[in-house]
PyMOL commands that place a pseudoatom at each C-alpha (Angstrom):
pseudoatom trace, name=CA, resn=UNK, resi=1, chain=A, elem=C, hetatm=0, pos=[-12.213, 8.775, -2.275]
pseudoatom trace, name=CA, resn=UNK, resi=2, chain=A, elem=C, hetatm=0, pos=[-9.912, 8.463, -5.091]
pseudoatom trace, name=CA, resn=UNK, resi=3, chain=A, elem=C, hetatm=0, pos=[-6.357, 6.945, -4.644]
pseudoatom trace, name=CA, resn=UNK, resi=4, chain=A, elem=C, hetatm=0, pos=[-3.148, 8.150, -6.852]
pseudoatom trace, name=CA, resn=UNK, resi=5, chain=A, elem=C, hetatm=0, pos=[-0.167, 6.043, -6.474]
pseudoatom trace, name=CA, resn=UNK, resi=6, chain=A, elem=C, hetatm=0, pos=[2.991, 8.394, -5.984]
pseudoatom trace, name=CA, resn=UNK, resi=7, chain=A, elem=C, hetatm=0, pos=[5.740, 5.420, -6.446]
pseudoatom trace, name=CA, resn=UNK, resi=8, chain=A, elem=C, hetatm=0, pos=[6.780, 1.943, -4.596]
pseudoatom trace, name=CA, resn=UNK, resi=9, chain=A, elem=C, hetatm=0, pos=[3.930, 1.887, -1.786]
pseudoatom trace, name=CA, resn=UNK, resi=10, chain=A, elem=C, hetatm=0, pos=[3.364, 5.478, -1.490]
pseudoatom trace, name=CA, resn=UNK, resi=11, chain=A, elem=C, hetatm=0, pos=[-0.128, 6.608, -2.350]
pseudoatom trace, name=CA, resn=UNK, resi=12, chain=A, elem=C, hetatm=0, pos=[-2.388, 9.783, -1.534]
pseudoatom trace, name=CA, resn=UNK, resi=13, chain=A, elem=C, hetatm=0, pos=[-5.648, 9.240, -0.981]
pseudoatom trace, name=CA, resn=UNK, resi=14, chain=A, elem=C, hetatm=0, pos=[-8.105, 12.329, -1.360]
pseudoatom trace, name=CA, resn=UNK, resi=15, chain=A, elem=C, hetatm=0, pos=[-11.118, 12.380, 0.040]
pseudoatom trace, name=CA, resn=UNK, resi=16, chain=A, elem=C, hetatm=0, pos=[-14.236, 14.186, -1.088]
pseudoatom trace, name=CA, resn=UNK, resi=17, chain=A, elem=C, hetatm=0, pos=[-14.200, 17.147, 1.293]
pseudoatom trace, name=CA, resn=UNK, resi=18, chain=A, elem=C, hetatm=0, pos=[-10.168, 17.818, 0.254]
pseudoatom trace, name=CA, resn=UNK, resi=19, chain=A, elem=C, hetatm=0, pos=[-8.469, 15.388, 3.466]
pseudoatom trace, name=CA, resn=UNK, resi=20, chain=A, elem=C, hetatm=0, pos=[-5.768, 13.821, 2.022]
pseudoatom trace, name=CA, resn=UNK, resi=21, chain=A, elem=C, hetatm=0, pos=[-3.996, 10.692, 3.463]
pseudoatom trace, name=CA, resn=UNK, resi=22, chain=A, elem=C, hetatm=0, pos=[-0.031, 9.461, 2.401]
pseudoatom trace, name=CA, resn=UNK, resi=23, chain=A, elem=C, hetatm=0, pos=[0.931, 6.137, 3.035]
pseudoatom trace, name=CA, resn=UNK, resi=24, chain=A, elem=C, hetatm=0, pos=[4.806, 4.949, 3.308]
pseudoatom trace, name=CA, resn=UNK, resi=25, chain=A, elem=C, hetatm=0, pos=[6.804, 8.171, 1.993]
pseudoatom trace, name=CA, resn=UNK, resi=26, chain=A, elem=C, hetatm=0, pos=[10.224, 7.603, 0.721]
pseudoatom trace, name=CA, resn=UNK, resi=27, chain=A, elem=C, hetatm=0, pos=[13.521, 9.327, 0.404]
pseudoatom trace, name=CA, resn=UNK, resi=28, chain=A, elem=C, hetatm=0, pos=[15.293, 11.039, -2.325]
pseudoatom trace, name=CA, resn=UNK, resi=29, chain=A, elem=C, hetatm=0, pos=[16.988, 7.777, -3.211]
pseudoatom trace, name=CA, resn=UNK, resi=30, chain=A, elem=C, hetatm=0, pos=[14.340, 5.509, -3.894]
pseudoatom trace, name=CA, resn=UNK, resi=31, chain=A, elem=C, hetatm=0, pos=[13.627, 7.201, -7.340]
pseudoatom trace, name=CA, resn=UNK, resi=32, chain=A, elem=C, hetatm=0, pos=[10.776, 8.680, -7.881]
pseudoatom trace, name=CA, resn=UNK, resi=33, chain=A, elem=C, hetatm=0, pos=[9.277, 12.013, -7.012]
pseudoatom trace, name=CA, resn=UNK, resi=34, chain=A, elem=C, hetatm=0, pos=[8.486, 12.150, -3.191]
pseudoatom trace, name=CA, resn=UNK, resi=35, chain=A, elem=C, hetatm=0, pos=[5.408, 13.771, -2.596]
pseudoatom trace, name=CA, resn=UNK, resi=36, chain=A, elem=C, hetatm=0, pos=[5.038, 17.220, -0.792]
pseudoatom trace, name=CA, resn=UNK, resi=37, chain=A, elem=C, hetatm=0, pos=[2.658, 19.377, 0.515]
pseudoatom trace, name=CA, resn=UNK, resi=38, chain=A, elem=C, hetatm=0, pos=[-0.183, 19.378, 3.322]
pseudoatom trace, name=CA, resn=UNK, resi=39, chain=A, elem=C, hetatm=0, pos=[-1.344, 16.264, 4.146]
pseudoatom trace, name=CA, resn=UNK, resi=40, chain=A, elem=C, hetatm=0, pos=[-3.740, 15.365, 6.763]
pseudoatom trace, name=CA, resn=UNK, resi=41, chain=A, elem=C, hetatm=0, pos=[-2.585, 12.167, 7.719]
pseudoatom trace, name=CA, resn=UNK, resi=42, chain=A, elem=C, hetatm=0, pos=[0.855, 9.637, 6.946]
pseudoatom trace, name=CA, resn=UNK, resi=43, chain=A, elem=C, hetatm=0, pos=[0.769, 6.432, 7.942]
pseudoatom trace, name=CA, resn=UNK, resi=44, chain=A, elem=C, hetatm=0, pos=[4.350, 4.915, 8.001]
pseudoatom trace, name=CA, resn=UNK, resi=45, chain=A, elem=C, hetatm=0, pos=[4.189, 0.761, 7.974]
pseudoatom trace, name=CA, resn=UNK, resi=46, chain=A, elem=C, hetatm=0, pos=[7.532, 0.575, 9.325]
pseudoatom trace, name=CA, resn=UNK, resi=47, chain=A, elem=C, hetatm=0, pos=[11.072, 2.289, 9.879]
pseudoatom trace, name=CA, resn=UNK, resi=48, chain=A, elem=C, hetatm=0, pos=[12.969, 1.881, 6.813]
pseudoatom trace, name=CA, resn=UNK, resi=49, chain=A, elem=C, hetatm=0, pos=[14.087, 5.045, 4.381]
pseudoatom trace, name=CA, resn=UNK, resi=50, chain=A, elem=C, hetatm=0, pos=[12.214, 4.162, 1.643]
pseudoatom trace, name=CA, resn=UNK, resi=51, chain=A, elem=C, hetatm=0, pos=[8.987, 4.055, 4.108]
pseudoatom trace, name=CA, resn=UNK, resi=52, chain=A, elem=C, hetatm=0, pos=[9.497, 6.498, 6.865]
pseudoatom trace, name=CA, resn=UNK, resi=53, chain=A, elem=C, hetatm=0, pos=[10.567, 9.780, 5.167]
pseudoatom trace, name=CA, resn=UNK, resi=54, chain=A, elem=C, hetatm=0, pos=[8.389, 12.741, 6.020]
pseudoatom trace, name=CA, resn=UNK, resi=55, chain=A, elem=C, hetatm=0, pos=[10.505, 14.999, 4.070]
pseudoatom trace, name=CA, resn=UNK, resi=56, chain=A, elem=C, hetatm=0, pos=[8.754, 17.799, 1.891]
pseudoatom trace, name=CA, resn=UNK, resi=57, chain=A, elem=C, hetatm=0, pos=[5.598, 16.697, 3.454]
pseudoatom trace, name=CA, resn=UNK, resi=58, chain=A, elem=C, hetatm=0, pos=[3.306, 18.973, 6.127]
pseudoatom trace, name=CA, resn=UNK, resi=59, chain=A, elem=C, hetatm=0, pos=[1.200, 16.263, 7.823]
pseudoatom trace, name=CA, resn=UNK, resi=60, chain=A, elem=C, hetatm=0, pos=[-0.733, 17.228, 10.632]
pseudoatom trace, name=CA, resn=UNK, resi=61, chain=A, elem=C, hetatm=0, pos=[-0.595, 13.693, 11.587]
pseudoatom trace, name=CA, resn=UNK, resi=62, chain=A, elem=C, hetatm=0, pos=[1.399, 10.690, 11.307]
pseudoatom trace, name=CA, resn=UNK, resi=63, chain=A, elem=C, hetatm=0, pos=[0.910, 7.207, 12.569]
pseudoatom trace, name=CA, resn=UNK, resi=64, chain=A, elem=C, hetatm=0, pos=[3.341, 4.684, 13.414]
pseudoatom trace, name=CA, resn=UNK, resi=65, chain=A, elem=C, hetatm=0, pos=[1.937, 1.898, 15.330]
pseudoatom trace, name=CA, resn=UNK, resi=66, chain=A, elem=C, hetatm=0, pos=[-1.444, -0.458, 15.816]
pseudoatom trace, name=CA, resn=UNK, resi=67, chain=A, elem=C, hetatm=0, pos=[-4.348, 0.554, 17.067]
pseudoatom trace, name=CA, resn=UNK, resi=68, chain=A, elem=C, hetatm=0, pos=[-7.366, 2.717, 16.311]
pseudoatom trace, name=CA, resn=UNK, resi=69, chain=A, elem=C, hetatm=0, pos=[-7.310, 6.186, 15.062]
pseudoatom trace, name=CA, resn=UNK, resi=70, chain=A, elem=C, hetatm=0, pos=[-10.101, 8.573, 14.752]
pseudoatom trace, name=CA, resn=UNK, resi=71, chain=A, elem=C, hetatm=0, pos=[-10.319, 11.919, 12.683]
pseudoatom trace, name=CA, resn=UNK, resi=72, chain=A, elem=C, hetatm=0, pos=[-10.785, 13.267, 9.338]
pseudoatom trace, name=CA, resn=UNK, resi=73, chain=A, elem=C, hetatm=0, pos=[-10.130, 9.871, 7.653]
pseudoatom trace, name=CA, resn=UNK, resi=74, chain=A, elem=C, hetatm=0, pos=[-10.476, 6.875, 9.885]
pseudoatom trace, name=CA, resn=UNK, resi=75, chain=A, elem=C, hetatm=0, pos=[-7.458, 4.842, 10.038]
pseudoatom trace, name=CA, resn=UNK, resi=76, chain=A, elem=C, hetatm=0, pos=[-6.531, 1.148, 12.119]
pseudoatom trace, name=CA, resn=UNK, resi=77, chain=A, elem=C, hetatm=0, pos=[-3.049, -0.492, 12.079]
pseudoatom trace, name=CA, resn=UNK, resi=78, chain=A, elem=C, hetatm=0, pos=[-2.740, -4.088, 12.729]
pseudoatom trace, name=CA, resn=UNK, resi=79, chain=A, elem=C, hetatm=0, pos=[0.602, -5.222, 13.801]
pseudoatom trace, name=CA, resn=UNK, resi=80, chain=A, elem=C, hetatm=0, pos=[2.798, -8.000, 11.536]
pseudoatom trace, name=CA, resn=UNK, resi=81, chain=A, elem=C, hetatm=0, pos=[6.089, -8.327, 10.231]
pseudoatom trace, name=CA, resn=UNK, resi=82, chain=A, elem=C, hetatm=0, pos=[8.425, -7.917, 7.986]
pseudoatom trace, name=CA, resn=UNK, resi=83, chain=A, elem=C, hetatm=0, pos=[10.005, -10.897, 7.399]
pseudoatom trace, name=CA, resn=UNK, resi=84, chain=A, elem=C, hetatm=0, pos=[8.860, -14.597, 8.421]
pseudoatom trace, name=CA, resn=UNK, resi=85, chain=A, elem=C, hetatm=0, pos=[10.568, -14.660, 11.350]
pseudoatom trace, name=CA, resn=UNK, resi=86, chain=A, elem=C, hetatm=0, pos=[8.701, -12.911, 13.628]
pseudoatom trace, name=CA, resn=UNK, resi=87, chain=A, elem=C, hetatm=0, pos=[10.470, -9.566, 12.792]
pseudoatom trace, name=CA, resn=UNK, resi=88, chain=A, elem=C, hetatm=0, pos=[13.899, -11.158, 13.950]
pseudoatom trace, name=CA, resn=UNK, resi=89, chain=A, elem=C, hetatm=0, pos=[15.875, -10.597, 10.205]
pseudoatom trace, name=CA, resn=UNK, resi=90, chain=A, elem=C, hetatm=0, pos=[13.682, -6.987, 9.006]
pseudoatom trace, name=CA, resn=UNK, resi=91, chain=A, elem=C, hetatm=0, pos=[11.832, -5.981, 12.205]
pseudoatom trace, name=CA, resn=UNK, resi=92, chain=A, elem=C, hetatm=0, pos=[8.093, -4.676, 12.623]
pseudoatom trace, name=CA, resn=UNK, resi=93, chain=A, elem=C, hetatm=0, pos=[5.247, -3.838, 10.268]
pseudoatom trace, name=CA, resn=UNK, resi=94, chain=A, elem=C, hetatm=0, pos=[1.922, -2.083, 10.647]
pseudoatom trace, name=CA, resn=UNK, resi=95, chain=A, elem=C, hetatm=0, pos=[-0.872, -2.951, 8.273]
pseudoatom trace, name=CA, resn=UNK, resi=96, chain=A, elem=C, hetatm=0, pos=[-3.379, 0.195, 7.634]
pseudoatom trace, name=CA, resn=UNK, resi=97, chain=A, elem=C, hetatm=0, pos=[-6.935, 0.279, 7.003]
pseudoatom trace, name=CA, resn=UNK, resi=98, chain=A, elem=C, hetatm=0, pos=[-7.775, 3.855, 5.788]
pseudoatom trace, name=CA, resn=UNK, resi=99, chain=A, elem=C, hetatm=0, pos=[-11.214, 4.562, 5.925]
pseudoatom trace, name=CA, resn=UNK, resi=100, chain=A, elem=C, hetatm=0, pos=[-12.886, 7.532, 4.272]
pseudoatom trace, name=CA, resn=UNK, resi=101, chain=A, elem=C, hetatm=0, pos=[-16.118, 8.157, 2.356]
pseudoatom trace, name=CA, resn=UNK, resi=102, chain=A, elem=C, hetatm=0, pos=[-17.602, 4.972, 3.314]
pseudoatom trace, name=CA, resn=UNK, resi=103, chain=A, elem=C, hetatm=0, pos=[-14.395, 3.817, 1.439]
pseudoatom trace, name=CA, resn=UNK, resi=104, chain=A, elem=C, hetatm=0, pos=[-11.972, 0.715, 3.080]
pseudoatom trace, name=CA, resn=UNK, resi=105, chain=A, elem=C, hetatm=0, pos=[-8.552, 0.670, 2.038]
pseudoatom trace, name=CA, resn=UNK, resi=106, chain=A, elem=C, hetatm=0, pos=[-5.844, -1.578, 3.232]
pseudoatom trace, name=CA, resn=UNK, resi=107, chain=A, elem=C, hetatm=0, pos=[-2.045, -1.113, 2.745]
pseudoatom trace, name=CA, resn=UNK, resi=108, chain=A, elem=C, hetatm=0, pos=[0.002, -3.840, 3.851]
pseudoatom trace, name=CA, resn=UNK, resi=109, chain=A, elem=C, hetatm=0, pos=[3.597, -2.340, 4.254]
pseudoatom trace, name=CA, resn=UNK, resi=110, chain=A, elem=C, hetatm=0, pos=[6.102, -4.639, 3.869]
pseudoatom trace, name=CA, resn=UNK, resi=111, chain=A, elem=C, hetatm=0, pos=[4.479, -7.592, 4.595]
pseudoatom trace, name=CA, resn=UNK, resi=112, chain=A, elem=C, hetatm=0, pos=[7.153, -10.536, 5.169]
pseudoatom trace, name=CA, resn=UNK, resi=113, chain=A, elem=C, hetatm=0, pos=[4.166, -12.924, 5.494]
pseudoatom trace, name=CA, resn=UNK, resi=114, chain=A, elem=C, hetatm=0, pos=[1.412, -15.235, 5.188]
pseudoatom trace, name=CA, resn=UNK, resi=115, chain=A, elem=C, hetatm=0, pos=[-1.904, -14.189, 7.274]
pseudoatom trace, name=CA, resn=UNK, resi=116, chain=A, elem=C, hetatm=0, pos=[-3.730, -15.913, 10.050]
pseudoatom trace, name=CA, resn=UNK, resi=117, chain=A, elem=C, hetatm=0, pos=[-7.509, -16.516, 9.224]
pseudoatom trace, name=CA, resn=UNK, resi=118, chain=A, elem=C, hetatm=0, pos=[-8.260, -14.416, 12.243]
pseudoatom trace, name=CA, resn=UNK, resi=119, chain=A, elem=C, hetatm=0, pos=[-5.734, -11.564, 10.714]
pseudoatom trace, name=CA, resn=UNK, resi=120, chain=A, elem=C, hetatm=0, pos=[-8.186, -11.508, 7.835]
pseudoatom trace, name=CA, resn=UNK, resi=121, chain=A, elem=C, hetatm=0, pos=[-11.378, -11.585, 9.622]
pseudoatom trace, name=CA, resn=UNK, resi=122, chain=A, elem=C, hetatm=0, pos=[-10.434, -8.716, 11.935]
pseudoatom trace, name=CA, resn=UNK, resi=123, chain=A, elem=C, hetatm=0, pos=[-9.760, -6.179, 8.524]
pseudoatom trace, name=CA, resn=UNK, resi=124, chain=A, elem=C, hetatm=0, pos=[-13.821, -6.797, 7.801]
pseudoatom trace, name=CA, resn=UNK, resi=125, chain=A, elem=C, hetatm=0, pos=[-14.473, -5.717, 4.310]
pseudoatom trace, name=CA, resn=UNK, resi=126, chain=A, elem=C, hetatm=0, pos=[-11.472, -4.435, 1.671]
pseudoatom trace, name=CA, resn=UNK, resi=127, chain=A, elem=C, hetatm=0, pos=[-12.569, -2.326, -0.982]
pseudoatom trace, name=CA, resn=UNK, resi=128, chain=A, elem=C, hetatm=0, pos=[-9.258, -1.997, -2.070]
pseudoatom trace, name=CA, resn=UNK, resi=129, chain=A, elem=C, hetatm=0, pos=[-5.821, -4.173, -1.122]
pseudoatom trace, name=CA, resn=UNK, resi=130, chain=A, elem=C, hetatm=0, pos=[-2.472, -2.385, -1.510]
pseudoatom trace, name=CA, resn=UNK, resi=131, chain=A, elem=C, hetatm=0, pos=[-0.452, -5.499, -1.540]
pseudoatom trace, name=CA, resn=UNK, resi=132, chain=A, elem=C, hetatm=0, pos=[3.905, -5.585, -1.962]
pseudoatom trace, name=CA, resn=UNK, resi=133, chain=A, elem=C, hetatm=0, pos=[4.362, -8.420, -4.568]
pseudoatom trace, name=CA, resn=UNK, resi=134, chain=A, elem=C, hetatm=0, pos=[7.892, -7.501, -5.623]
pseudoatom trace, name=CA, resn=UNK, resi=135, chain=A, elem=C, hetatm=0, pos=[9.592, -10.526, -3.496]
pseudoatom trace, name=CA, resn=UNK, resi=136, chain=A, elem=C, hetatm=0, pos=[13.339, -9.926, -1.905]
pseudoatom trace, name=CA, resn=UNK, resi=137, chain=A, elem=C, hetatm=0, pos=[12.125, -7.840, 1.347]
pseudoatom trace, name=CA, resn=UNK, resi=138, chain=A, elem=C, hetatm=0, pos=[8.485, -8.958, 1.368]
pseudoatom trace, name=CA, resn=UNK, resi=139, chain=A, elem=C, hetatm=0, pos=[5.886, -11.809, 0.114]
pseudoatom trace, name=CA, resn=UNK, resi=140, chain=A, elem=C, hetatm=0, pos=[6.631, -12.453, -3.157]
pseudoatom trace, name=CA, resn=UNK, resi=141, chain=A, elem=C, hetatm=0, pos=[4.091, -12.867, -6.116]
pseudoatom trace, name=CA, resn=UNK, resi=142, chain=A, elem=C, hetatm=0, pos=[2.970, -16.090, -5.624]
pseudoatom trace, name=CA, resn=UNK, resi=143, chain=A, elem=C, hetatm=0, pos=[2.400, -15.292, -2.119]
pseudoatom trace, name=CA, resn=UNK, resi=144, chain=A, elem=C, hetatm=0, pos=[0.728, -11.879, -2.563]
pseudoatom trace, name=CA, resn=UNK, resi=145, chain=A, elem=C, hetatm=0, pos=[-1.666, -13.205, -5.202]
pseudoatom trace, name=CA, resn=UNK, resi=146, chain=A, elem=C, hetatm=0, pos=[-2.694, -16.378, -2.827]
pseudoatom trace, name=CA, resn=UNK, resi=147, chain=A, elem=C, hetatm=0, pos=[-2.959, -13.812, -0.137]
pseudoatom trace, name=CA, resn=UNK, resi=148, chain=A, elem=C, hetatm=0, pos=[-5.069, -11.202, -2.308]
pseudoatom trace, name=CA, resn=UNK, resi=149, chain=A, elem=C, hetatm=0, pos=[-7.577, -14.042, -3.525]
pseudoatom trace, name=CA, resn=UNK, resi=150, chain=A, elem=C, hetatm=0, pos=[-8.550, -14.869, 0.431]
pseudoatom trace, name=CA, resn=UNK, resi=151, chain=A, elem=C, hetatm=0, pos=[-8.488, -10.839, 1.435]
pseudoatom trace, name=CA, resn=UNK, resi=152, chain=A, elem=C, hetatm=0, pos=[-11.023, -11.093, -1.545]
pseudoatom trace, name=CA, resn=UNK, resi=153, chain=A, elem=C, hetatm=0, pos=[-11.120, -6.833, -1.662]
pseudoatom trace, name=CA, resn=UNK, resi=154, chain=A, elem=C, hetatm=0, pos=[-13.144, -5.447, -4.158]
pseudoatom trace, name=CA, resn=UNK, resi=155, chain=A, elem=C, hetatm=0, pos=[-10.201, -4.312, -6.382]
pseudoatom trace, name=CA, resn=UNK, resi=156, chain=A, elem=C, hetatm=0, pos=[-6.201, -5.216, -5.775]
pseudoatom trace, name=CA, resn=UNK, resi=157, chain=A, elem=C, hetatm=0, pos=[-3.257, -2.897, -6.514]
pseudoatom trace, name=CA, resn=UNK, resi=158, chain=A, elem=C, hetatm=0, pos=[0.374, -4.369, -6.461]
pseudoatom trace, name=CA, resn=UNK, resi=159, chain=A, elem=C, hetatm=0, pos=[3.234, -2.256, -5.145]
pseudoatom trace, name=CA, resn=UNK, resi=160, chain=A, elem=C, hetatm=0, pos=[6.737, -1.959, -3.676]
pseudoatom trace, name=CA, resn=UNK, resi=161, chain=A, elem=C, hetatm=0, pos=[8.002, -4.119, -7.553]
pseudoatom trace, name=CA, resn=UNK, resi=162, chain=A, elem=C, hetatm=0, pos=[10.925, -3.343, -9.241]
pseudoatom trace, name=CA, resn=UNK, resi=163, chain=A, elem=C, hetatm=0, pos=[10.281, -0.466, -12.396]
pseudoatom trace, name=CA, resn=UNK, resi=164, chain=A, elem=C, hetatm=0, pos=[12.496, 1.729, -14.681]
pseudoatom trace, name=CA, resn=UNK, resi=165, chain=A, elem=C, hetatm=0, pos=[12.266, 4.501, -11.493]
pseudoatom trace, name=CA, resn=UNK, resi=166, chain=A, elem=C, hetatm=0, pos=[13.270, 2.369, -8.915]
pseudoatom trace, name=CA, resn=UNK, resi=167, chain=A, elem=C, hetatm=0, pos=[16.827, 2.612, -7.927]
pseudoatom trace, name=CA, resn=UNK, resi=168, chain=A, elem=C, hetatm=0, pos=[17.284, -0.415, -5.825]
pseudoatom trace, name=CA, resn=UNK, resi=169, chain=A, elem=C, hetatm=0, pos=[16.646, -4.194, -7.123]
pseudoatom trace, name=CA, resn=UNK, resi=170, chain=A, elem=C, hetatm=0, pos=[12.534, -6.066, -6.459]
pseudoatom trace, name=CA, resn=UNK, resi=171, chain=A, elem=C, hetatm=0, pos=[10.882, -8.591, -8.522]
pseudoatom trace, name=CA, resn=UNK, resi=172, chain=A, elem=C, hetatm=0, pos=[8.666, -7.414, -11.473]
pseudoatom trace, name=CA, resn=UNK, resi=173, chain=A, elem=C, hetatm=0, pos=[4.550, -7.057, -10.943]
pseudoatom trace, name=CA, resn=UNK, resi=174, chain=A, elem=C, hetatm=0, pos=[4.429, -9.620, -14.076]
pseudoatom trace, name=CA, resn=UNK, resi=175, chain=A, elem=C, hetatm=0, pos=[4.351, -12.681, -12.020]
pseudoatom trace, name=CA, resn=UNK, resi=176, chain=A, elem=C, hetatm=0, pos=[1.729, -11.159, -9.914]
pseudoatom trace, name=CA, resn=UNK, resi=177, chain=A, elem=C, hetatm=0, pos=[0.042, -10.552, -12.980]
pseudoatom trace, name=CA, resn=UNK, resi=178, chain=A, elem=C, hetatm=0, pos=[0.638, -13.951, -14.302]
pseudoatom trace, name=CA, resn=UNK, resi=179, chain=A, elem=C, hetatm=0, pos=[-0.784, -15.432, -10.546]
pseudoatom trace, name=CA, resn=UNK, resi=180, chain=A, elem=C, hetatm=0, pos=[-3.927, -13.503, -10.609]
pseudoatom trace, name=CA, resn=UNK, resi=181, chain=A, elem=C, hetatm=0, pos=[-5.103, -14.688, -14.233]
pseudoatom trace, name=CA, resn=UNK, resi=182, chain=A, elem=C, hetatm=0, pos=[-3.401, -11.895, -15.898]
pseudoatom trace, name=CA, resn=UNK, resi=183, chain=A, elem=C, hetatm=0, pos=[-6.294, -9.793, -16.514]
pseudoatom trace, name=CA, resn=UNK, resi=184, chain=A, elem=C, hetatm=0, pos=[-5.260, -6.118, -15.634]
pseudoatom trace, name=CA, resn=UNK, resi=185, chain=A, elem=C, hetatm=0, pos=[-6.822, -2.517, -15.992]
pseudoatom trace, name=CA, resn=UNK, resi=186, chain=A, elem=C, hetatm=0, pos=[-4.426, 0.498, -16.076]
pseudoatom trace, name=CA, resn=UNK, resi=187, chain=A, elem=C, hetatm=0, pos=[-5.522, 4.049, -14.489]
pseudoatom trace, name=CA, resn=UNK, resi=188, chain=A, elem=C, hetatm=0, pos=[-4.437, 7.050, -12.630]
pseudoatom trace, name=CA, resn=UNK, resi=189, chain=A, elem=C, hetatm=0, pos=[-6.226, 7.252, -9.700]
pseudoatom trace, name=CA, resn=UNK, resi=190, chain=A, elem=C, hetatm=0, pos=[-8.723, 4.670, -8.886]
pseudoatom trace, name=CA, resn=UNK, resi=191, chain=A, elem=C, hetatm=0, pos=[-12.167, 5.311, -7.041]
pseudoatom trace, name=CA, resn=UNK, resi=192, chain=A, elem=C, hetatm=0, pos=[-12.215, 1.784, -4.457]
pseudoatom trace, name=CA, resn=UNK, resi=193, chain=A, elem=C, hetatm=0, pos=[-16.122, 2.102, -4.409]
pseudoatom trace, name=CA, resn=UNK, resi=194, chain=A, elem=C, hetatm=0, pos=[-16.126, 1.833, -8.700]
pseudoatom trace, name=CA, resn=UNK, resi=195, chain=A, elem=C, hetatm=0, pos=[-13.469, -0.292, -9.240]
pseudoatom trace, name=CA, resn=UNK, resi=196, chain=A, elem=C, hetatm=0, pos=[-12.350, -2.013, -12.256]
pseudoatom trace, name=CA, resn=UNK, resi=197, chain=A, elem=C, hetatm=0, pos=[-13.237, -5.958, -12.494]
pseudoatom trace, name=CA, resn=UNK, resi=198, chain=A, elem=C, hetatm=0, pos=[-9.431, -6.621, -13.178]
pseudoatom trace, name=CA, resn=UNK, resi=199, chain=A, elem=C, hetatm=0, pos=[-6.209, -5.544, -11.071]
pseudoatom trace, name=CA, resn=UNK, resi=200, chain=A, elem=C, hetatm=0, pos=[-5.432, -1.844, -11.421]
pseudoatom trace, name=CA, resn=UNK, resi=201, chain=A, elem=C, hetatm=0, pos=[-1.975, -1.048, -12.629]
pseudoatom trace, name=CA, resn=UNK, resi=202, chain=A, elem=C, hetatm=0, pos=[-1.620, 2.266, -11.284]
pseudoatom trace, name=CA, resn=UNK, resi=203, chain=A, elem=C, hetatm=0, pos=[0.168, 5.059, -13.616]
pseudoatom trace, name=CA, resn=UNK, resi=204, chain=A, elem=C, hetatm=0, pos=[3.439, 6.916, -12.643]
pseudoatom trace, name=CA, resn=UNK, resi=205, chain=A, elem=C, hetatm=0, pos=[3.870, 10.080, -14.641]
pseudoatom trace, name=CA, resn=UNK, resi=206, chain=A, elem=C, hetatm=0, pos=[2.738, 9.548, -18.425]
pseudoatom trace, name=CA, resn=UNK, resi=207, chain=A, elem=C, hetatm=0, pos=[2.501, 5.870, -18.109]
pseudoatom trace, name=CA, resn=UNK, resi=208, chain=A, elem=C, hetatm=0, pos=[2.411, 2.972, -16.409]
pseudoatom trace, name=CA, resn=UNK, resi=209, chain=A, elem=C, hetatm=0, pos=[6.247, 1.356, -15.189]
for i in range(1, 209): cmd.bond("trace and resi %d" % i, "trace and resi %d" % (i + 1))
show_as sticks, trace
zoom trace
């Protein structure tokens, strides 16, 4: 498997045999290039536009909601929130674990917080956490990073953060940087099986944002 982040918590993971997986799609406003094409499988965390937008795509399936999901990639959602209220100020959120070529991935959405013990121990192994840390309409960096350390995946990519692309205002990734010892490795896509020993600062384009 080797992931490719497309912008703000969309990401395409390919698989060996060519299935392809999108997580979170966004709209024309959010500000980066949405992603097109045939896709085997989008999993959408939650109902907002810069989440939920199928748009150019050609999925032959999309997910929405918890529960177990069987075929060409694997996937389980695990039902949270998006805010700290029990979903009463942002609503609903579905946590994914993608699995694929003996690969475990897990995208947390919009997370609006903390975990349970129990939450944690139900995911089983992480190779790789997909974790918001950009604050405003999710955990924030502190909270990501204290999150990330007792997920304890193999290798942990921030998302949803405020960059040059991103048309709307987030927190920065450098105070998730600064939380998790501030060691970070940059790359393009990202194998969650060979992982580098620091966080991966996935690229955009040219260069990382």
């Amino acid at each position: 498997m080797l992931i490719r982040w497309i912008g703000h918590s969309c990401f395409r993971l390919t698989m060996n045999d060519g299935a392809t997986v999108v997580t979170d799609p966004f709209d024309g406003s959010v500000g980066y290039e949405r992603p097109r094409g045939h896709v085997d499988l989008v999993t959408i965390s939650h109902e907002h536009f810069d989440h939920n937008h199928i748009g150019a795509l050609e999925p032959e399936t999309v997910i929405r909601a918890a529960g177990h999901f069987p075929g060409k990639v694997g996937a389980t959602g695990f039902a949270s929130f998006h805010d700290d209220a029990h979903g009463a100020k942002r609503g609903p959120n579905v946590m994914f674990l993608i699995e694929g070529d003996g690969a475990r991935v897990l995208h947390l959405g919009d997370l609006g917080h903390d975990l349970s013990d129990a939450q944690i121990a139900a995911f089983g192994r992480v190779d790789a956490l997909l974790v918001p840390v950009g604050g405003v309409y999710t955990i924030d960096a502190r909270q990501a990073a204290a999150l990330a350390r007792r997920i304890g995946a193999r290798v942990t990519v921030p998302m949803h953060y405020k960059t040059p692309r991103l048309t709307f205002e987030l927190g920065g990734v450098e105070p998730f940087i600064e939380a998790m010892g501030g060691r970070t490795a940059a790359c393009e896509t990202l194998d969650p099986l060979n992982p580098p020993a620091e966080i991966a600062l996935m690229a955009y384009g040219q260069g990382i944002e």
